[in-house]
PASEDO-244704 format. One line per 2 residues: their letters; for each residue x negated, y negated, z of N, C-alpha, C. Coordinates in steps of 0.05 Angstrom, whole numbers, always signed. Layout:
// PASEDO-244704
A = X Y Z X Y Z X Y Z; ...
//
This chain:
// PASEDO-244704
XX = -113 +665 +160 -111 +636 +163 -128 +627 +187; -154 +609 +188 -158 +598 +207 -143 +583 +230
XX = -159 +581 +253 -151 +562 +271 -135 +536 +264; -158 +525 +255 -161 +500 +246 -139 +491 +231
XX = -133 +513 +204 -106 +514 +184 -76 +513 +199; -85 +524 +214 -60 +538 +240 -48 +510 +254
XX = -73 +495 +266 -66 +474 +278 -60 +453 +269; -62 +447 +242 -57 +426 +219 -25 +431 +215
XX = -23 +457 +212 +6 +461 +205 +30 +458 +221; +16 +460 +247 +31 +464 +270 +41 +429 +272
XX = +14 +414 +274 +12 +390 +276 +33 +370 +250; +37 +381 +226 +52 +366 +213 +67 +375 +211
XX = +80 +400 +231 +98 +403 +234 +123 +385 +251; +101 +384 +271 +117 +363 +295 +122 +334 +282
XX = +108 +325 +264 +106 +296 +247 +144 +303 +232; +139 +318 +218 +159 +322 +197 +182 +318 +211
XX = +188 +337 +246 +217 +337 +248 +219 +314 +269; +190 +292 +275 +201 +264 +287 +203 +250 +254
XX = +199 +252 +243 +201 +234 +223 +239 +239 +210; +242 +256 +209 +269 +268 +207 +284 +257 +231
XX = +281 +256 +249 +291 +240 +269 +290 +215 +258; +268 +200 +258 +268 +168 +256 +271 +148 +233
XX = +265 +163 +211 +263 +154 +179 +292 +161 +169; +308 +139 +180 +335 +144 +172 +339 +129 +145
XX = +328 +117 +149 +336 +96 +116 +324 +106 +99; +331 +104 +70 +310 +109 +49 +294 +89 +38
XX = +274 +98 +24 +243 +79 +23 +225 +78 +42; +209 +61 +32 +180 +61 +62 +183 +31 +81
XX = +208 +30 +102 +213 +14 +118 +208 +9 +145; +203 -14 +153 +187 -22 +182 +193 -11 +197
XX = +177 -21 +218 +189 -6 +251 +168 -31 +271; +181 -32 +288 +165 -47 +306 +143 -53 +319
XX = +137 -40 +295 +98 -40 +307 +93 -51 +272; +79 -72 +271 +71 -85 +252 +56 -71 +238
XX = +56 -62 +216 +40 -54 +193 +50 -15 +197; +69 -8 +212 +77 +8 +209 +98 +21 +194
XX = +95 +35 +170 +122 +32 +160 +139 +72 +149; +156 +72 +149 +167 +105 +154 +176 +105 +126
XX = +167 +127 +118 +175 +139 +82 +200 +158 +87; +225 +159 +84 +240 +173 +70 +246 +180 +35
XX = +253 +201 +27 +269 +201 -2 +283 +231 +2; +311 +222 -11 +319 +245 -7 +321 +263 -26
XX = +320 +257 -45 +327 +271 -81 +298 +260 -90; +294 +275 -108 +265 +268 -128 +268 +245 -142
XX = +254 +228 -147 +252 +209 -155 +230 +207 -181; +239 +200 -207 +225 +194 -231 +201 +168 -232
XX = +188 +176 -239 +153 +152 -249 +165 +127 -248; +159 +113 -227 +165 +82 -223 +141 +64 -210
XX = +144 +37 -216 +124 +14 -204 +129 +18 -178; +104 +18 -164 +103 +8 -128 +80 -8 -124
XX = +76 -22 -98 +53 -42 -96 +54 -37 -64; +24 -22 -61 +23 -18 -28 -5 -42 -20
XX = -4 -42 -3 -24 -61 +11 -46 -38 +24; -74 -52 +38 -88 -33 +43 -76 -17 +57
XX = -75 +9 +56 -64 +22 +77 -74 +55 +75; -60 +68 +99 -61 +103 +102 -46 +111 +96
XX = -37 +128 +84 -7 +143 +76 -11 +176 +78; -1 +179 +102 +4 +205 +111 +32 +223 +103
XX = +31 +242 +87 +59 +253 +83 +64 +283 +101; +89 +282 +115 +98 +306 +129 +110 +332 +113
XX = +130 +323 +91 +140 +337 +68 +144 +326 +48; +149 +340 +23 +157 +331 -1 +126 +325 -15
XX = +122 +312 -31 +98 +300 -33 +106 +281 -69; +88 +266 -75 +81 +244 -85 +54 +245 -94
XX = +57 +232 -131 +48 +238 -149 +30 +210 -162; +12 +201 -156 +5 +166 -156 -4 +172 -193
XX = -7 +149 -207 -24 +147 -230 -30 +118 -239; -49 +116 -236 -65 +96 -254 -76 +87 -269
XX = -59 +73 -296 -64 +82 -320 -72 +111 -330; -101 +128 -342 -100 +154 -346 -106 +174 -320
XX = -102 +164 -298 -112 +169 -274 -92 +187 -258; -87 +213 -249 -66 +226 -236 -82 +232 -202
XX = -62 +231 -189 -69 +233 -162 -51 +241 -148; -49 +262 -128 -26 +268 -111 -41 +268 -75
XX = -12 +264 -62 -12 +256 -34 +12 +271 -30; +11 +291 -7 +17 +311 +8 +14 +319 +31
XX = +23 +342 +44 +23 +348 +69 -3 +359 +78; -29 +360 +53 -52 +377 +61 -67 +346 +54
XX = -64 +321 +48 -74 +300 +30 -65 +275 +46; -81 +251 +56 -74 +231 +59 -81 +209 +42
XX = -70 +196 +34 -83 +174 +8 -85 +147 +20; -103 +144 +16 -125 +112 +33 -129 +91 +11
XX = -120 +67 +14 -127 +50 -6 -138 +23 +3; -159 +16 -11 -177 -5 +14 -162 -32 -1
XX = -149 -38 -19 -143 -59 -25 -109 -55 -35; -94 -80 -47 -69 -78 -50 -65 -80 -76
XX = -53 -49 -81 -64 -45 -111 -30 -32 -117; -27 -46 -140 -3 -36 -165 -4 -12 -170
XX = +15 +11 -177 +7 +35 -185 +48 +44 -192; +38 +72 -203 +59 +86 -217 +70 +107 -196
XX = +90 +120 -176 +87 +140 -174 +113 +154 -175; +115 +185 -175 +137 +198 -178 +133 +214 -159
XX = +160 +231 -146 +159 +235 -114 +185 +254 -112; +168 +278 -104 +179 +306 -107 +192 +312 -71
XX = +208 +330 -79 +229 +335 -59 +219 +379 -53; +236 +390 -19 +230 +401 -29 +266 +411 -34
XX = +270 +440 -29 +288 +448 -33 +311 +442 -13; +298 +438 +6 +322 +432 +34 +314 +409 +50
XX = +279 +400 +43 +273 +384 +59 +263 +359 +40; +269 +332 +49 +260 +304 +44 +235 +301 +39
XX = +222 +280 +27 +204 +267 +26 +195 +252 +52; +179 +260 +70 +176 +237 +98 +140 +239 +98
XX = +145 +217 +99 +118 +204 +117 +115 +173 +130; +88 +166 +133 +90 +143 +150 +58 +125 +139
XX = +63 +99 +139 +50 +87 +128 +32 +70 +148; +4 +62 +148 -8 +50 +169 -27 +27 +156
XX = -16 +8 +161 -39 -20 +143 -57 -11 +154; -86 -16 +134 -114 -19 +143 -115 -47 +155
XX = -120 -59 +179 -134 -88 +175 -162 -86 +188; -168 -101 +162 -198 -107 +161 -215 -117 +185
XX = -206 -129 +202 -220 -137 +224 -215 -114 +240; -202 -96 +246 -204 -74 +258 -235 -59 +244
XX = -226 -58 +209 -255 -41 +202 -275 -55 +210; -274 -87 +211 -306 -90 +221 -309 -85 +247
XX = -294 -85 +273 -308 -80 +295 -310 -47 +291; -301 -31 +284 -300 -3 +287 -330 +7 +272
XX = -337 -9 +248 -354 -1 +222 -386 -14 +244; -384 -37 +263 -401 -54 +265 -410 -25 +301
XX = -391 -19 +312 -399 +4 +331 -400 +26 +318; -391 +31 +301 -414 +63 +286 -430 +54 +275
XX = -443 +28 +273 -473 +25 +255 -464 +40 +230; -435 +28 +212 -436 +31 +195 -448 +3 +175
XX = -459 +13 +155 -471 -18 +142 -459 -14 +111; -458 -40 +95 -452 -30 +65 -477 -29 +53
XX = -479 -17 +33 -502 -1 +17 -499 -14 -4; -492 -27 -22 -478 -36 -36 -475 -24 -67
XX = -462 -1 -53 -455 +19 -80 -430 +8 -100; -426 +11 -124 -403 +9 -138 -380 +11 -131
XX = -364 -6 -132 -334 -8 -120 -319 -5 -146; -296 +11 -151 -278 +7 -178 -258 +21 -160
XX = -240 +14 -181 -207 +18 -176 -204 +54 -164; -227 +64 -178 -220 +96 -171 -227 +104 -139
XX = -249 +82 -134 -259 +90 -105 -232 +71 -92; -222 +61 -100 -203 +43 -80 -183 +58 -71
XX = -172 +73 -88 -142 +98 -80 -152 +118 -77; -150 +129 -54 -168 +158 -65 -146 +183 -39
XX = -139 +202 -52 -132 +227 -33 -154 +232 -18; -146 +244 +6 -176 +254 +23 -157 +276 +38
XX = -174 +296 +40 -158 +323 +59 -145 +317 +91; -127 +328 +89 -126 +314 +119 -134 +335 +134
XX = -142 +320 +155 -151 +345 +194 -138 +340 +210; -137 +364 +234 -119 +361 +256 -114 +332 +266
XX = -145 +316 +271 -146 +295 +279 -129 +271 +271; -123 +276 +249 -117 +255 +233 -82 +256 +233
XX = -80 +281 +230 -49 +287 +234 -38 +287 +257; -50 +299 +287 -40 +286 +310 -47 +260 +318
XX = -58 +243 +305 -52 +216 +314 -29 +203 +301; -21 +210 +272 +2 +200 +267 +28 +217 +277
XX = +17 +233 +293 +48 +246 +315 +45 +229 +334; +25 +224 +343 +34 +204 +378 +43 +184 +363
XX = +29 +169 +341 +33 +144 +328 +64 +141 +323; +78 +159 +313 +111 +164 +304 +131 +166 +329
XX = +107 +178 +345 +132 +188 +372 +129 +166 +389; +101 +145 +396 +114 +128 +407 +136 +103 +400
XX = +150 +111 +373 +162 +91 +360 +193 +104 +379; +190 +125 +387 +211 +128 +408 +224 +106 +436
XX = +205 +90 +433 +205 +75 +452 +194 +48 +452; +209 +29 +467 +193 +0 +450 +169 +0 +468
XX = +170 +7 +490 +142 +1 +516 +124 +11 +506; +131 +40 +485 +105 +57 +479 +94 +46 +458
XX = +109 +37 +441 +95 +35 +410 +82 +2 +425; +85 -13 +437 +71 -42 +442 +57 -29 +462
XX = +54 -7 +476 +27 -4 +492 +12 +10 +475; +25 +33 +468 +4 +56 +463 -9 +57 +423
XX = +21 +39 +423 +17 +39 +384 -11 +24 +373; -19 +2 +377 -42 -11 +376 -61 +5 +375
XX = -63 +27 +404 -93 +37 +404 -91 +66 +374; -71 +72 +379 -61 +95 +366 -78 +77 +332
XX = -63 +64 +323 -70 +42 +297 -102 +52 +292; -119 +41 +311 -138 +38 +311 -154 +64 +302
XX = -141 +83 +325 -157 +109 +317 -147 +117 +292; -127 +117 +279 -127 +126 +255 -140 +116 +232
XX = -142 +87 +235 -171 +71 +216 -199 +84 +221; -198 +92 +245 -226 +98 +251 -230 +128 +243
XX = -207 +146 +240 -212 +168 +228 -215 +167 +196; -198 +145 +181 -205 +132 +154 -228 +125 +158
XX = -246 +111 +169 -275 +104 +162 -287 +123 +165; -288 +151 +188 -299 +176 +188 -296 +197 +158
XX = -285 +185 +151 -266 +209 +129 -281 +202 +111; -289 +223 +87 -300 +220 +63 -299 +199 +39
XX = -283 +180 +45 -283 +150 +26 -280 +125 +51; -292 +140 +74 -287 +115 +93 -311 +88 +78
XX = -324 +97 +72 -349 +72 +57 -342 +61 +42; -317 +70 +29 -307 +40 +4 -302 +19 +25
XX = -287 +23 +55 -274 +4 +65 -303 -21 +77; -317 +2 +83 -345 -14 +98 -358 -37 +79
XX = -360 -35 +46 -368 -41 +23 -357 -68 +17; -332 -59 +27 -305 -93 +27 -311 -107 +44
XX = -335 -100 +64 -340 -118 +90 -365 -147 +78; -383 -139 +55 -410 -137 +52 -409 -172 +46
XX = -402 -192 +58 -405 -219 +49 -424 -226 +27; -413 -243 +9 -423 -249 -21 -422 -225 -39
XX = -412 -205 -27 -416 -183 -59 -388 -183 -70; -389 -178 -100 -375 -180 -114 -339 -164 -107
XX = -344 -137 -89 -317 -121 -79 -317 -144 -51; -324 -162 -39 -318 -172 -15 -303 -189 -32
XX = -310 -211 -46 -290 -229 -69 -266 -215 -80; -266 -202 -89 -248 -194 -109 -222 -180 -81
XX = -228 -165 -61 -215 -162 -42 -198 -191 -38; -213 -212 -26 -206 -236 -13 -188 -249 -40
XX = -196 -247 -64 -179 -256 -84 -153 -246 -88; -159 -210 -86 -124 -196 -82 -101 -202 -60
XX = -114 -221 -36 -102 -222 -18 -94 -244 -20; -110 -271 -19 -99 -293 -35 -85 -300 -50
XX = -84 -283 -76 -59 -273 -97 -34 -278 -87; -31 -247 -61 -11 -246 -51 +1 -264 -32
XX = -13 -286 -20 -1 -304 -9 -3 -332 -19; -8 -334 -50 -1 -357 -66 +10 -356 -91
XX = +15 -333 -91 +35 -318 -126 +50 -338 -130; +66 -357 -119 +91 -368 -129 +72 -397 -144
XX = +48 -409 -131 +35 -425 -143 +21 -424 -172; +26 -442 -191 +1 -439 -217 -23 -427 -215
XX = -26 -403 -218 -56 -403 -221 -74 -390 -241; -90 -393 -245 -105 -397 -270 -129 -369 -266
XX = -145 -361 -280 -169 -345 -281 -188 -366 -270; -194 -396 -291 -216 -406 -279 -217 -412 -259
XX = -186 -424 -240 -182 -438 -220 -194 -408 -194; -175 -391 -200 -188 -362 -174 -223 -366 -179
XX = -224 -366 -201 -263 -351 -208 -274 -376 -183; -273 -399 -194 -285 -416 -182 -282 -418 -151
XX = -247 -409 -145 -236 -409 -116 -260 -391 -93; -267 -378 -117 -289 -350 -103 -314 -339 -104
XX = -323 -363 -122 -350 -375 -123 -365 -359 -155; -352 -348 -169 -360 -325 -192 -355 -351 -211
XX = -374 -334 -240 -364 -341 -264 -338 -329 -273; -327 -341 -295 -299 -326 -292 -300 -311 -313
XX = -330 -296 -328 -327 -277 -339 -338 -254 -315; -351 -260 -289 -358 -235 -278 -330 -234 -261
XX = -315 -261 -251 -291 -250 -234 -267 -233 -252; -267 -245 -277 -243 -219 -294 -263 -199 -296
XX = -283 -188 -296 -302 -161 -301 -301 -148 -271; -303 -157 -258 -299 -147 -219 -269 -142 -215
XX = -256 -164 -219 -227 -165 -213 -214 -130 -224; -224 -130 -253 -211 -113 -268 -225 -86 -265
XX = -248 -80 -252 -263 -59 -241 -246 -51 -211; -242 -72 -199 -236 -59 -178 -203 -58 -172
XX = -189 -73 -188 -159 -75 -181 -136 -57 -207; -162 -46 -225 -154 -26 -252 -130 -56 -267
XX = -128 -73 -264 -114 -99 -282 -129 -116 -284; -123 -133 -305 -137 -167 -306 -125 -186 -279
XX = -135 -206 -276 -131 -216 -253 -88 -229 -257; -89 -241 -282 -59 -239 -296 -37 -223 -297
XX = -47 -203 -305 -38 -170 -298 -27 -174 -274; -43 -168 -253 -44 -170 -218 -19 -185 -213
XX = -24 -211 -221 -9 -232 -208 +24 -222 -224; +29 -226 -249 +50 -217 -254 +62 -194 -239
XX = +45 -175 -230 +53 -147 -219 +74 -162 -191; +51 -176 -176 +58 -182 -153 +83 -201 -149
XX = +89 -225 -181 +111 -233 -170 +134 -216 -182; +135 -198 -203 +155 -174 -203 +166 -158 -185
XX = +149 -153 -171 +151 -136 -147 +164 -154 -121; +154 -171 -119 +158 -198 -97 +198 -204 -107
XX = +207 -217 -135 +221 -213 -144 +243 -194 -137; +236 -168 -142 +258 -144 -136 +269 -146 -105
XX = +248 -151 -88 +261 -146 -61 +271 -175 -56; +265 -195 -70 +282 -233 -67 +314 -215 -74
XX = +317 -202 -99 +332 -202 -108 +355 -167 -87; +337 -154 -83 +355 -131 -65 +364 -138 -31
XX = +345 -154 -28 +350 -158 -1 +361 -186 +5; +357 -209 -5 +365 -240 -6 +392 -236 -20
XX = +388 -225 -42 +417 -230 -62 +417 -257 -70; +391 -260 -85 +381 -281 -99 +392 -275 -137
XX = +405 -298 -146 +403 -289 -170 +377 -298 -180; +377 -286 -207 +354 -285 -230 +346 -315 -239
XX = +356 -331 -239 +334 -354 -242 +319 -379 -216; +341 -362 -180 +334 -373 -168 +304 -354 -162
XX = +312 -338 -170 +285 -311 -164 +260 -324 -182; +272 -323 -198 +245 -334 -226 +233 -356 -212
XX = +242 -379 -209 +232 -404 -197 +215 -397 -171; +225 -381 -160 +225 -373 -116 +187 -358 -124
XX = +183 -344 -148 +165 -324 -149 +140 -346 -170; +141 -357 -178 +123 -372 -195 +139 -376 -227
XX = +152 -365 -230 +172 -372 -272 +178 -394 -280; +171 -401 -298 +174 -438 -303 +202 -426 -318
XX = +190 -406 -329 +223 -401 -349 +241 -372 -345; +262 -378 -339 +286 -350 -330 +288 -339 -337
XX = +279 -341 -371 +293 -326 -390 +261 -306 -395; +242 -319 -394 +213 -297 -395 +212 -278 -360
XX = +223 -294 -347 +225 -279 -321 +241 -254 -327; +259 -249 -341 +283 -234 -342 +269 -213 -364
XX = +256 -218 -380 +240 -199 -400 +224 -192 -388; +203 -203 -370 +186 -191 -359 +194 -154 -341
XX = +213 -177 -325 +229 -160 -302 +243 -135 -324; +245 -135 -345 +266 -105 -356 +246 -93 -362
XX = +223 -101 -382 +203 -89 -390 +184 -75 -372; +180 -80 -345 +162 -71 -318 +177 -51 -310
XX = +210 -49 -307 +229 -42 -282 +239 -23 -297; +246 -35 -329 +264 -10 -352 +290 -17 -343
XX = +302 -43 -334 +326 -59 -328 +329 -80 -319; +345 -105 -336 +346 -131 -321 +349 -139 -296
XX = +340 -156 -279 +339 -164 -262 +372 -164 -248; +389 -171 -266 +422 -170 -253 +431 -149 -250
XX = +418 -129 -266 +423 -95 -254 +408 -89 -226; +396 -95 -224 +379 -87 -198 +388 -87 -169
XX = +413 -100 -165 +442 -96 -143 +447 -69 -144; +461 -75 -169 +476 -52 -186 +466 -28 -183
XX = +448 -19 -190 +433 -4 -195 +418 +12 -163; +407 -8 -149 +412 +2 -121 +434 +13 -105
XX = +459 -3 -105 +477 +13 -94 +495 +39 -109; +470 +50 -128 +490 +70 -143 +464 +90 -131
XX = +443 +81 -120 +429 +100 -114 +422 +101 -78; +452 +82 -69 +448 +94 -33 +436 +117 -32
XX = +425 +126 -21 +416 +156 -4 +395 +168 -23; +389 +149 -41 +372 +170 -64 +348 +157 -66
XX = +349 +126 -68 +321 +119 -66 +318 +88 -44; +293 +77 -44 +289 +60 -35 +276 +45 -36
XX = +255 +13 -38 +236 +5 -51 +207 +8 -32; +184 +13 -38 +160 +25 -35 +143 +1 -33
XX = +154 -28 -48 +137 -46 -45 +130 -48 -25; +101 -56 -9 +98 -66 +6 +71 -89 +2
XX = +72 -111 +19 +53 -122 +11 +49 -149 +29; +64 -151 +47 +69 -180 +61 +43 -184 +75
XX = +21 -195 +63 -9 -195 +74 +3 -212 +95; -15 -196 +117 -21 -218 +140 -55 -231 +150
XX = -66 -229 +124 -93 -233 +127 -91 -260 +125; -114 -284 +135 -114 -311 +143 -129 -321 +110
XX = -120 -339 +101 -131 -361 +90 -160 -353 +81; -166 -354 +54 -194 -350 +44 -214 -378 +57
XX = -230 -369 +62 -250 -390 +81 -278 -397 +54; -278 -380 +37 -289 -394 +16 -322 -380 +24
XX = -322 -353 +50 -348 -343 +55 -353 -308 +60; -334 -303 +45 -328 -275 +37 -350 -264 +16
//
């Protein structure tokens, strides 16, 4: 076994038993450092909807099985999975024999990639962007794995994670842009190209889902025809732009409804549904159970699972120069 192997192992080792410390709850839930979020599961968990935002996803144990439509992908303790945009997906999430599922989640934000991309004289090339370059596993390195140990351990402390968490953030994006798919993120920077739109449109999405919106109304919102914005949209987000949006207020929905203790037609209305009763089909047919089960159904699975959505963009207002 090399050095190198040696020190990786060593290194997610120390991740695993702070994460075991700190990842008390189950699911992938906050912590006080914004865009930071801690993965528990304790039992294996069967092929279900999740919606992550751009982010890093580093796992300490257990590991996790992504798919996209015919598309299989796994994220593990040798694998970190990087996603430059906020993308819908399937996954199932293996346990091992004595030990949990743990890891830790780190938003990408984009203005971090541009000053970081703009001091490495990184530039976009303007290669092909699709849904496959958007999720992608990448091997992990020492580097990469002891920064999400200091990153976890200063959550030990509130002084540390608001001094030290920030810079910590940073380096781990910047080891994502070093890393072998760091260029999809650089590509999302490229003003007027088609993955800079379609980015700024997924994010928009997410902070106007509850509003009417239309294909022509986005295409035009973003300067495209709205046969190349559903042809981009659906290249790079693997859905139609409809698709998307339903995903997002389903998903948006579940946690109105687990965490508010909203019923089902104040949910329908709260998420964009003119009608309760298509909200409630939608929601069984996505989930594989009505919306009024979904209490239910959580508290029969305390300690076993948790929800994975994540998505609360904090990116500003489309400026219409993306």
């Amino acid at each position: 076994m090399s050095d190198s192997t040696c020190e990786l192992e060593a290194s997610q080792q120390r991740l695993k038993l702070l994460l075991k410390e700190l990842a008390v709850d189950q699911g992938l839930c906050p912590t006080v450092l914004d865009g930071v979020r801690l993965a528990r599961t304790d039992r294996a968990l069967p092929r279900s909807p999740v919606l992550y935002e751009p982010s890093v996803y580093i796992v300490a144990s257990g590991r996790k099985i992504g798919f996209v439509e015919e598309r299989r992908f796994v994220y593990d303790p040798s694998t970190y999975l990087m996603l430059a945009v906020p993308l819908p997906f399937e996954v199932t999430t293996e346990v091992g024999e004595t030990e949990p599922m743990l890891g830790v989640s780190v938003r990408i934000d984009m203005s971090i990639v541009t000053e970081l991309a703009s001091k490495m004289d990184l530039a976009p090339v303007g290669g092909d962007i699709d849904q496959i370059a958007t999720v992608q596993p990448c091997p992990l390195d020492v580097r990469m794995s002891e920064a999400a140990v200091r990153l976890v351990a200063s959550l030990r402390s509130p002084n540390d994670a608001a001094i030290l968490g920030p810079g910590i953030i940073r380096e781990i994006i910047y080891h994502g842009l070093s890393g072998p798919h760091g260029q999809v993120l650089v590509e999302m920077l490229s003003k007027g190209s088609a993955a800079s739109k379609i980015r700024a449109a997924l994010e928009w999405i997410h902070n106007e889902y509850a509003k009417p919106l239309s294909v022509p109304t986005m295409a035009d919102t973003f300067g495209m025809s709205i046969s190349a914005f559903h042809h981009s949209f659906k290249q790079v987000a693997g859905a139609s732009p409809l698709q998307y949006l339903k995903s997002v207020r389903l998903h948006k929905a579940r946690l109105f409804i687990k965490y508010d203790g909203l019923g089902a037609a104040v949910t329908a209305a709260k998420v964009g549904y003119e009608s309760p009763s298509q909200f409630s089909r939608d929601f069984k047919r996505f989930f594989g159970h009505p919306p009024n089960r979904e209490v239910v159904r959580m508290k029969a699975l305390v300690g076993a699972d948790g929800p994975e959505e994540v998505f609360a963009s904090s990116s500003p207002q489309y400026d219409g120069r993306a």
